[in-house]
mmCIF file of the N, C-alpha and C atoms, coordinates in Angstrom:
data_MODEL
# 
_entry.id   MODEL 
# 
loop_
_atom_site.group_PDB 
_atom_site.id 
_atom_site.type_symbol 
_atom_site.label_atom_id 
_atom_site.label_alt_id 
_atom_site.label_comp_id 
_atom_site.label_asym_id 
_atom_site.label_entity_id 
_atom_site.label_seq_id 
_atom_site.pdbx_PDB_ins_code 
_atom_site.Cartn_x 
_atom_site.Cartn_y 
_atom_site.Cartn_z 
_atom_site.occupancy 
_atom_site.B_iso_or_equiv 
_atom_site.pdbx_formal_charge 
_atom_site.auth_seq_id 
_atom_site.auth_comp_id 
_atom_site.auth_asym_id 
_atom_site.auth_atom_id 
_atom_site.pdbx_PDB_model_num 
ATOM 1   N N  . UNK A 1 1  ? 117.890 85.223  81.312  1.00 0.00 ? 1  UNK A N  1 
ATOM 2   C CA . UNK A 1 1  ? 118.158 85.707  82.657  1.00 0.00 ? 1  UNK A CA 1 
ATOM 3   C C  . UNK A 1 1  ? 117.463 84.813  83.666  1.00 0.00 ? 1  UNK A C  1 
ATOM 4   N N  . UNK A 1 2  ? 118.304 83.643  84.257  1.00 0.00 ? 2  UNK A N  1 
ATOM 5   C CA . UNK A 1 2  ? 117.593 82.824  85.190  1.00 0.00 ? 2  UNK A CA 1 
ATOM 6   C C  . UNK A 1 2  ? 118.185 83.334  86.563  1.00 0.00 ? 2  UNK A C  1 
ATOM 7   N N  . UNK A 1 3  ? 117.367 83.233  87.875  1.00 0.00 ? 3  UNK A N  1 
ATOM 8   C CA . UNK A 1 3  ? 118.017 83.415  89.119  1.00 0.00 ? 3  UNK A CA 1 
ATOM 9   C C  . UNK A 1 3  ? 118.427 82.935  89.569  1.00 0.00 ? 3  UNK A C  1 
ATOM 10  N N  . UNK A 1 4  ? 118.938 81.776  88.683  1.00 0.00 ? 4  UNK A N  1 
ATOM 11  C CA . UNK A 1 4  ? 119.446 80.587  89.573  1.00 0.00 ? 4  UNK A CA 1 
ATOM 12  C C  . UNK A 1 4  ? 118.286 79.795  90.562  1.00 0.00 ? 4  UNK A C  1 
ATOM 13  N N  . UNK A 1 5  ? 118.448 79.413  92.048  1.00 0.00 ? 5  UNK A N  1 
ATOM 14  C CA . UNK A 1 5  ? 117.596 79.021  92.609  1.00 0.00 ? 5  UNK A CA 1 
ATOM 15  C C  . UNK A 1 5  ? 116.170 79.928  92.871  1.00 0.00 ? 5  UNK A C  1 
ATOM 16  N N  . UNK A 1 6  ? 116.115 80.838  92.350  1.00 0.00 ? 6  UNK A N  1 
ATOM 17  C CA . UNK A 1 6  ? 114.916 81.709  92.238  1.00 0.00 ? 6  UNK A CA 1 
ATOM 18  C C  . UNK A 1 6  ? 114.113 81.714  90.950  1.00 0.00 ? 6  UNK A C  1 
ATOM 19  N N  . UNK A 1 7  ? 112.545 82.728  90.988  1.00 0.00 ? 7  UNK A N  1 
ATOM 20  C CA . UNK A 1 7  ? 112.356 82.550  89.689  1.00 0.00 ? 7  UNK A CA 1 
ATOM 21  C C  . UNK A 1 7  ? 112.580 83.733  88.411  1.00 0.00 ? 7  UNK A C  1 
ATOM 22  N N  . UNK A 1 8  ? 112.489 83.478  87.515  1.00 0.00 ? 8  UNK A N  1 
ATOM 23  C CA . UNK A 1 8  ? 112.714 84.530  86.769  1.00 0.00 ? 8  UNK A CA 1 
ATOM 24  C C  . UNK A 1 8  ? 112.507 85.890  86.884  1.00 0.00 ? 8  UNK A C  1 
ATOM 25  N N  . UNK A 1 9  ? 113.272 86.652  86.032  1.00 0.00 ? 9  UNK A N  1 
ATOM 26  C CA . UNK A 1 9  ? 112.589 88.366  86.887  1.00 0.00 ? 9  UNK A CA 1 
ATOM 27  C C  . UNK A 1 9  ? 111.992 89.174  85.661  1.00 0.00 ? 9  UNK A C  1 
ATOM 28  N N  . UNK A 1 10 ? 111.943 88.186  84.730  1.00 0.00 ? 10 UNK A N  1 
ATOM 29  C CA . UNK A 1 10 ? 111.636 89.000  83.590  1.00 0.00 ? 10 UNK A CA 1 
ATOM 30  C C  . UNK A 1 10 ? 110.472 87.798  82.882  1.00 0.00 ? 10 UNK A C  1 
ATOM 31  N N  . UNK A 1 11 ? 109.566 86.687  83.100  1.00 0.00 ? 11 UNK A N  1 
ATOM 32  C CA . UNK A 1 11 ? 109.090 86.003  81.911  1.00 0.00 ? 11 UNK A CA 1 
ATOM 33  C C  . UNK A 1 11 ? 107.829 86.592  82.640  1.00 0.00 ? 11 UNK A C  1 
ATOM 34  N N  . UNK A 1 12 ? 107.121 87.917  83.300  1.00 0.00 ? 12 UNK A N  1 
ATOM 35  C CA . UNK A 1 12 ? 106.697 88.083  83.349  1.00 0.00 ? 12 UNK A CA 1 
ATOM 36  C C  . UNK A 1 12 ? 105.393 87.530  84.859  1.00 0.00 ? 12 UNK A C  1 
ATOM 37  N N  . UNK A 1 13 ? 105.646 86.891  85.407  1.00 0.00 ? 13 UNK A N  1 
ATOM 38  C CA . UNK A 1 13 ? 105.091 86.105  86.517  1.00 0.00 ? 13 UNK A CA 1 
ATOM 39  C C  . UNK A 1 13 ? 105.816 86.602  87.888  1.00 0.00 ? 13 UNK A C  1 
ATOM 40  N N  . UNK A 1 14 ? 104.654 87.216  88.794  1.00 0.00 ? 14 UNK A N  1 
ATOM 41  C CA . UNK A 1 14 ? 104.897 88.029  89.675  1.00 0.00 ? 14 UNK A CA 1 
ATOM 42  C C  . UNK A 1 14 ? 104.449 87.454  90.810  1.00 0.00 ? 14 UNK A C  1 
ATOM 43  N N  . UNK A 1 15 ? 105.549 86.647  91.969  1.00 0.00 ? 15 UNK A N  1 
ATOM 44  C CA . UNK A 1 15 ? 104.624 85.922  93.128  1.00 0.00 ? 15 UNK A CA 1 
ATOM 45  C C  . UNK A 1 15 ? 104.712 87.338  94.196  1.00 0.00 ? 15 UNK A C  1 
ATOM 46  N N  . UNK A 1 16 ? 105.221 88.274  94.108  1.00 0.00 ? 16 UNK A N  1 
ATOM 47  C CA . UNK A 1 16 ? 105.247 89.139  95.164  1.00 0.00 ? 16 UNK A CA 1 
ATOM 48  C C  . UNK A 1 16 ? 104.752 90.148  94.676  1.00 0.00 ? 16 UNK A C  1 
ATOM 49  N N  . UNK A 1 17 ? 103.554 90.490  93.966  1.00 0.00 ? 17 UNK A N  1 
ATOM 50  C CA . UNK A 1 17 ? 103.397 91.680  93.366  1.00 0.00 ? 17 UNK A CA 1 
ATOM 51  C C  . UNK A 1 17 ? 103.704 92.407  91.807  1.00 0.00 ? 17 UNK A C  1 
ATOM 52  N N  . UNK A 1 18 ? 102.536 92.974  91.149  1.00 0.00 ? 18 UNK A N  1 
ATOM 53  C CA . UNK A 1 18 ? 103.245 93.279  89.507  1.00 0.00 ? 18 UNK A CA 1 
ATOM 54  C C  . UNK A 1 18 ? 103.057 94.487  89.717  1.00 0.00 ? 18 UNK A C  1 
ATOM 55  N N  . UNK A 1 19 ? 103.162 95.246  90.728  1.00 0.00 ? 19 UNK A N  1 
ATOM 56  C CA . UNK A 1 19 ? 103.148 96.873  90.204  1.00 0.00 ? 19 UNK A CA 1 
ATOM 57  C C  . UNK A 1 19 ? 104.494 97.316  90.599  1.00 0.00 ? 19 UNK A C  1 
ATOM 58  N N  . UNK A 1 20 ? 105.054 98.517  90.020  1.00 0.00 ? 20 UNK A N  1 
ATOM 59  C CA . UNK A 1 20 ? 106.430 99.115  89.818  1.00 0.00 ? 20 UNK A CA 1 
ATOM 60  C C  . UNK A 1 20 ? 106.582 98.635  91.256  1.00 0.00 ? 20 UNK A C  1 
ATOM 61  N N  . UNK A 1 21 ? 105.874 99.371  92.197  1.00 0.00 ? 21 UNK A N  1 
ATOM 62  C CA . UNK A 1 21 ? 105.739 99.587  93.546  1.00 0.00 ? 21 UNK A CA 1 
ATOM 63  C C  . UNK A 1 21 ? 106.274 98.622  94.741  1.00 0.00 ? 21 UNK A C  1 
ATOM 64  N N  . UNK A 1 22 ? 106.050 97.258  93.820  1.00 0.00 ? 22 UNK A N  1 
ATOM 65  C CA . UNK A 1 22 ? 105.908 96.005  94.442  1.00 0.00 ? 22 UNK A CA 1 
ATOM 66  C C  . UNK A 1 22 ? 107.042 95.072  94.080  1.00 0.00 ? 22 UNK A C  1 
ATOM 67  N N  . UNK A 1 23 ? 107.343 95.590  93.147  1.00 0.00 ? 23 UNK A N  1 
ATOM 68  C CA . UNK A 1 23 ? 108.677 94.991  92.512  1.00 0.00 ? 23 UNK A CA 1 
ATOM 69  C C  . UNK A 1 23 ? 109.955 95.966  93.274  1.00 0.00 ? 23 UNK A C  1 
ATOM 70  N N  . UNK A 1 24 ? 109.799 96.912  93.253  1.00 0.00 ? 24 UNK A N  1 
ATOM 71  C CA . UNK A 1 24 ? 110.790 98.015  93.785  1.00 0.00 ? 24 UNK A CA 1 
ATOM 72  C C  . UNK A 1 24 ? 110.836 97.867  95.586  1.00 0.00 ? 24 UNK A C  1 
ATOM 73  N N  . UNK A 1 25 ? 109.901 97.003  95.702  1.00 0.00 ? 25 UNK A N  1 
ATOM 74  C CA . UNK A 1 25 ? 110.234 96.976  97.518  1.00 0.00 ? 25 UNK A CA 1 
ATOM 75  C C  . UNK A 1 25 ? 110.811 95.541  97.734  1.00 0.00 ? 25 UNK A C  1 
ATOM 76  N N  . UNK A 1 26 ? 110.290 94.651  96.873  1.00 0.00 ? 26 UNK A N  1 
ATOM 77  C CA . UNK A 1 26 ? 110.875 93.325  96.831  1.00 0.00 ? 26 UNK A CA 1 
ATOM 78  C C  . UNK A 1 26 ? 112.469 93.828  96.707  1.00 0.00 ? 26 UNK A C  1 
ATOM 79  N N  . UNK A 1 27 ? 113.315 94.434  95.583  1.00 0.00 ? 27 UNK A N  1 
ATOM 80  C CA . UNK A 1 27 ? 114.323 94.457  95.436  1.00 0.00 ? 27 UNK A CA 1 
ATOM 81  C C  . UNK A 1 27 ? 115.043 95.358  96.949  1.00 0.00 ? 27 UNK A C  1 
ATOM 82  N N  . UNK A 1 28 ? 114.273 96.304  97.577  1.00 0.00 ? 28 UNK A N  1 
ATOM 83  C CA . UNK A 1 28 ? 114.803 96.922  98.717  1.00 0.00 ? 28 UNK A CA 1 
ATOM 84  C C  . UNK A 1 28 ? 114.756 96.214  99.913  1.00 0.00 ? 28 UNK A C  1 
ATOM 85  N N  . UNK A 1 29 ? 113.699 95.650  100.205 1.00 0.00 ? 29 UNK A N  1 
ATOM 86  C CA . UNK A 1 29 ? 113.483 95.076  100.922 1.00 0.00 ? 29 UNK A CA 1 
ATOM 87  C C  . UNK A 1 29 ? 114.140 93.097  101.071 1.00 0.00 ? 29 UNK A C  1 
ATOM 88  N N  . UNK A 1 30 ? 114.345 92.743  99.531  1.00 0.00 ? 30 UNK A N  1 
ATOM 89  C CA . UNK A 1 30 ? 114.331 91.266  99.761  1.00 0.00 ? 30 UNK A CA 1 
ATOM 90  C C  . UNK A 1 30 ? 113.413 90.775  99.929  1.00 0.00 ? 30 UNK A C  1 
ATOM 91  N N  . UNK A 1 31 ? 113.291 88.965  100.266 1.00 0.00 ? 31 UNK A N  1 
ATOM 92  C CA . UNK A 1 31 ? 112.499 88.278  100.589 1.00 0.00 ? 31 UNK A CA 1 
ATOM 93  C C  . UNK A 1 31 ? 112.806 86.749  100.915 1.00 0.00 ? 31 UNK A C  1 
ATOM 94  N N  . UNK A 1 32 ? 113.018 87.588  102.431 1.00 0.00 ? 32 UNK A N  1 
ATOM 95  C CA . UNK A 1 32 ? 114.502 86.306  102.715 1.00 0.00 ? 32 UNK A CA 1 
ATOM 96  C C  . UNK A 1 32 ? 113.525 84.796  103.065 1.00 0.00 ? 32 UNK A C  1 
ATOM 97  N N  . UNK A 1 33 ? 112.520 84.764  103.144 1.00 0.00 ? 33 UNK A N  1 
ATOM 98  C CA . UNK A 1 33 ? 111.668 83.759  103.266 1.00 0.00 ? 33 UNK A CA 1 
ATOM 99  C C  . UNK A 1 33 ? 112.102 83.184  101.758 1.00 0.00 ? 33 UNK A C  1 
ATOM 100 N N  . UNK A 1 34 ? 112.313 83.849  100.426 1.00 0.00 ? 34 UNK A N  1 
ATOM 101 C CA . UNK A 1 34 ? 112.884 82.683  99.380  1.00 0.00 ? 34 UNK A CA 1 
ATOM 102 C C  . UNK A 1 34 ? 114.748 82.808  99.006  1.00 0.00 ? 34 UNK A C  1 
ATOM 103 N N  . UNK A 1 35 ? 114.926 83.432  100.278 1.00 0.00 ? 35 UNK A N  1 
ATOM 104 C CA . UNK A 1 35 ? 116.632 83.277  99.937  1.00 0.00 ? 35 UNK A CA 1 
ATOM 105 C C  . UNK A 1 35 ? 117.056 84.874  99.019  1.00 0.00 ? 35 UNK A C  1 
ATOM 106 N N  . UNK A 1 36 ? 115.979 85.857  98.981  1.00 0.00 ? 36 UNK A N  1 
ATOM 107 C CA . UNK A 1 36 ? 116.609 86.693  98.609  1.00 0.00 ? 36 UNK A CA 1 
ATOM 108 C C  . UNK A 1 36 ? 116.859 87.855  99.340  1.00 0.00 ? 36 UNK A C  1 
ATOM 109 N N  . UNK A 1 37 ? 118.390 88.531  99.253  1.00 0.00 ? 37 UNK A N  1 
ATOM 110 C CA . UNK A 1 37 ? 118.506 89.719  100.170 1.00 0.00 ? 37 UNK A CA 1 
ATOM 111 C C  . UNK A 1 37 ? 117.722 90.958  99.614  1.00 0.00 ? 37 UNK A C  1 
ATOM 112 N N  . UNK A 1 38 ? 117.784 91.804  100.450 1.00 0.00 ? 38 UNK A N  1 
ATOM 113 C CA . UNK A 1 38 ? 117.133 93.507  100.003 1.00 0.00 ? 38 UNK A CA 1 
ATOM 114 C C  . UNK A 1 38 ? 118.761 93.994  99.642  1.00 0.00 ? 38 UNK A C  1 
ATOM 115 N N  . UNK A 1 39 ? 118.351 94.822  98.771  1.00 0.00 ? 39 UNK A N  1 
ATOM 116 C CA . UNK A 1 39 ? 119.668 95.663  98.136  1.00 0.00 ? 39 UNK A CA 1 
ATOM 117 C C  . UNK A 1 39 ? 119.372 97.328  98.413  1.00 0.00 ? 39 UNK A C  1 
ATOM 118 N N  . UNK A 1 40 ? 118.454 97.176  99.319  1.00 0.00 ? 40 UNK A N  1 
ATOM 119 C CA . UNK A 1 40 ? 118.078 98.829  99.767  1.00 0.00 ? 40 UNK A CA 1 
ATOM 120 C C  . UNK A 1 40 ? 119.247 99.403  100.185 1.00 0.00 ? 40 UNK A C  1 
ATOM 121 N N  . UNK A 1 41 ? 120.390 98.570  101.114 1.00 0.00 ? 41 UNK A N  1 
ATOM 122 C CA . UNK A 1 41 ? 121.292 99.353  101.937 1.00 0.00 ? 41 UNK A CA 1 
ATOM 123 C C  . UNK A 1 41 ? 122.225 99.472  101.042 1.00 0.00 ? 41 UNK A C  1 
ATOM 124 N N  . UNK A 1 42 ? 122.645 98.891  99.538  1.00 0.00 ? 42 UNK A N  1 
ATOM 125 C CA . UNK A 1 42 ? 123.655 98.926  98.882  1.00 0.00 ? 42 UNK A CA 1 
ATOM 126 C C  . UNK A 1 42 ? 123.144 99.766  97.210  1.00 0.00 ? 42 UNK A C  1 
ATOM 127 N N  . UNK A 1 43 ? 122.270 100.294 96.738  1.00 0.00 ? 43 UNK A N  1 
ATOM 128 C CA . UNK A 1 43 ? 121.309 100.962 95.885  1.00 0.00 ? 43 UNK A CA 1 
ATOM 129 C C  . UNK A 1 43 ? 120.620 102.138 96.157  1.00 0.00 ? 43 UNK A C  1 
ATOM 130 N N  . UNK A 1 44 ? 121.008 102.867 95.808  1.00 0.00 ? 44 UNK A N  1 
ATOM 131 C CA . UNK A 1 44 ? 119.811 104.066 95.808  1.00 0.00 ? 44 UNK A CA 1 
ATOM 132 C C  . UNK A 1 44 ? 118.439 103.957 95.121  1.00 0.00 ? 44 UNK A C  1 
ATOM 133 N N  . UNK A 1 45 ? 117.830 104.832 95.299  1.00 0.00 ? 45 UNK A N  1 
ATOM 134 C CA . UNK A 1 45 ? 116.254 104.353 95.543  1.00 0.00 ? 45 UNK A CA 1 
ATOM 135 C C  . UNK A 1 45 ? 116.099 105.012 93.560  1.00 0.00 ? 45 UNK A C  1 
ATOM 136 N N  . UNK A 1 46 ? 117.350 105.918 93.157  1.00 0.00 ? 46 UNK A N  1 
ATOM 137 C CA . UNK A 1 46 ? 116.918 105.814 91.866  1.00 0.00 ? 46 UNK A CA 1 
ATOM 138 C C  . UNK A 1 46 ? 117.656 104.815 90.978  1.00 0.00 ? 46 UNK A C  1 
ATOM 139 N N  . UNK A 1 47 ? 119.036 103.855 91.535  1.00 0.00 ? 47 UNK A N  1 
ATOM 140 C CA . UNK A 1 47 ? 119.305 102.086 90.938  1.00 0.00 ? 47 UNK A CA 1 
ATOM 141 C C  . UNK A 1 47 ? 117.977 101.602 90.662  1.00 0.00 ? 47 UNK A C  1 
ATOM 142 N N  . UNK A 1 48 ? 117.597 101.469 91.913  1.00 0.00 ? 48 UNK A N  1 
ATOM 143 C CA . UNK A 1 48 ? 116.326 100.459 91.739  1.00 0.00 ? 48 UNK A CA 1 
ATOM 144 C C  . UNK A 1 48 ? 115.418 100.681 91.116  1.00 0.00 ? 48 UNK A C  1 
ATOM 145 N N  . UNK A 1 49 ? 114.976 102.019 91.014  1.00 0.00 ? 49 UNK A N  1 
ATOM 146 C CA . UNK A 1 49 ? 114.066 102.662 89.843  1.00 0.00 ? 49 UNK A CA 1 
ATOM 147 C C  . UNK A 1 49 ? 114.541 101.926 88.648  1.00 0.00 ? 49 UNK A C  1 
ATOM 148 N N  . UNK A 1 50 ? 115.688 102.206 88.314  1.00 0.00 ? 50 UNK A N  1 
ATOM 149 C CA . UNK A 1 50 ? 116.479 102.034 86.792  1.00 0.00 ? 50 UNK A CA 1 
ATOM 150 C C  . UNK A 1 50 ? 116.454 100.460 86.466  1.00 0.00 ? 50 UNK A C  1 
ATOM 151 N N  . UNK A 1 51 ? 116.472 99.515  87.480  1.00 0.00 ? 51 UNK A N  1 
ATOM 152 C CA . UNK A 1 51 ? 116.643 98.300  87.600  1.00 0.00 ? 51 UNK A CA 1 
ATOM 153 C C  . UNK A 1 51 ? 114.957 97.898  87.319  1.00 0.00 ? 51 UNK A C  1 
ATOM 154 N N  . UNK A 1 52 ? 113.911 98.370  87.914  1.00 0.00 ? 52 UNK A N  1 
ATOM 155 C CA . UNK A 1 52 ? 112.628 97.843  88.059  1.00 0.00 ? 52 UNK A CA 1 
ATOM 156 C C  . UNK A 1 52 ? 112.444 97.843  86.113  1.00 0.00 ? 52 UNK A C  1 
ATOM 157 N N  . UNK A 1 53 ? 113.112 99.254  85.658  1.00 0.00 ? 53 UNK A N  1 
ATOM 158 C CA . UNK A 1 53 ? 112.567 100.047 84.426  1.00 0.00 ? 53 UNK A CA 1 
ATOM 159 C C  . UNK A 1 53 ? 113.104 99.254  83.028  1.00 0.00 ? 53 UNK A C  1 
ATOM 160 N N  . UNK A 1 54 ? 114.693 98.492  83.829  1.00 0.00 ? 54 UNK A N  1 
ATOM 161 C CA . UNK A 1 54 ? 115.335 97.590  82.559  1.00 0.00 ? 54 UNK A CA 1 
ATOM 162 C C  . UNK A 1 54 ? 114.465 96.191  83.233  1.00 0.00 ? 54 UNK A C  1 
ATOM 163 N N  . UNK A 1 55 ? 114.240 95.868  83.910  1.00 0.00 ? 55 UNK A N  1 
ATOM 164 C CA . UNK A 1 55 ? 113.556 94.806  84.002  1.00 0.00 ? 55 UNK A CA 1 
ATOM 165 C C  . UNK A 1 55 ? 111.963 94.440  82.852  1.00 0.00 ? 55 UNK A C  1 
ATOM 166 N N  . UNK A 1 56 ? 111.338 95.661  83.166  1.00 0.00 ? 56 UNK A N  1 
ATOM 167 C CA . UNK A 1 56 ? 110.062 95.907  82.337  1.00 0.00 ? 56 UNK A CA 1 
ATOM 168 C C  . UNK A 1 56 ? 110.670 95.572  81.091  1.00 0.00 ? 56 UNK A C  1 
ATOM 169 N N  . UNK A 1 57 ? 111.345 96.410  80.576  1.00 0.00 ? 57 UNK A N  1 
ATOM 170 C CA . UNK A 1 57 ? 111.912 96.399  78.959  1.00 0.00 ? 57 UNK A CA 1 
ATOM 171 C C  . UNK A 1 57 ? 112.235 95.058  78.432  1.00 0.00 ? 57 UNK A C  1 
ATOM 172 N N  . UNK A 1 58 ? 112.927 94.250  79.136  1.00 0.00 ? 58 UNK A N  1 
ATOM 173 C CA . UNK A 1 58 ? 113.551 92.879  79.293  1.00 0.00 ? 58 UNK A CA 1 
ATOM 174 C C  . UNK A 1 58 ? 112.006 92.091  79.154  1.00 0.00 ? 58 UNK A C  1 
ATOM 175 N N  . UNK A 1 59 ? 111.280 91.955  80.084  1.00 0.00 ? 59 UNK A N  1 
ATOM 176 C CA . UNK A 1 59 ? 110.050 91.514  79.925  1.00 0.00 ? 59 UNK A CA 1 
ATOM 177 C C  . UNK A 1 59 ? 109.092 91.742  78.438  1.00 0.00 ? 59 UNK A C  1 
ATOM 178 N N  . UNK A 1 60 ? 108.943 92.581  78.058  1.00 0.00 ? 60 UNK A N  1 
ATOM 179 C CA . UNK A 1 60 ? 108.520 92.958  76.689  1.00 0.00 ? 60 UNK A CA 1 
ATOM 180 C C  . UNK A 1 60 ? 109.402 92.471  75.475  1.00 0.00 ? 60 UNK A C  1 
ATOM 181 N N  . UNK A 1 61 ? 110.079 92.198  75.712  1.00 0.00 ? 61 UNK A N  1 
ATOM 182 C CA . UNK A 1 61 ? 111.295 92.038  74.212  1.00 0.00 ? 61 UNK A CA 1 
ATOM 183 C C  . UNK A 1 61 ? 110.710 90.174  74.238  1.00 0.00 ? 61 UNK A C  1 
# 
């Protein structure tokens, strides 16, 4: 799972934060300073839960 021009979301390396908390606002919020949008307006706040939760899993395997 590469992001393409971004960095990985799963080899474990967190430039914006490693808690659920921090990962879950990055994805709502974005971080258009590296080209990424927020998906808050298109996700409900329990997607992104589910998304933060397969992400973790992905990371461990």
């Amino acid at each position: 799972m590469n992001g393409g021009m971004a960095s990985s979301l799963i080899d474990g390396r967190w430039d914006y934060g490693t808690s659920d908390a921090a990962i879950f606002a990055s994805i709502a919020a974005g971080i258009p300073a590296d080209g990424m949008p927020g998906f808050g307006a298109v996700m409900t706040a329990a997607e992104i839960d589910a998304l933060v939760h397969l992400m973790r899993q992905a990371e461990r395997e």
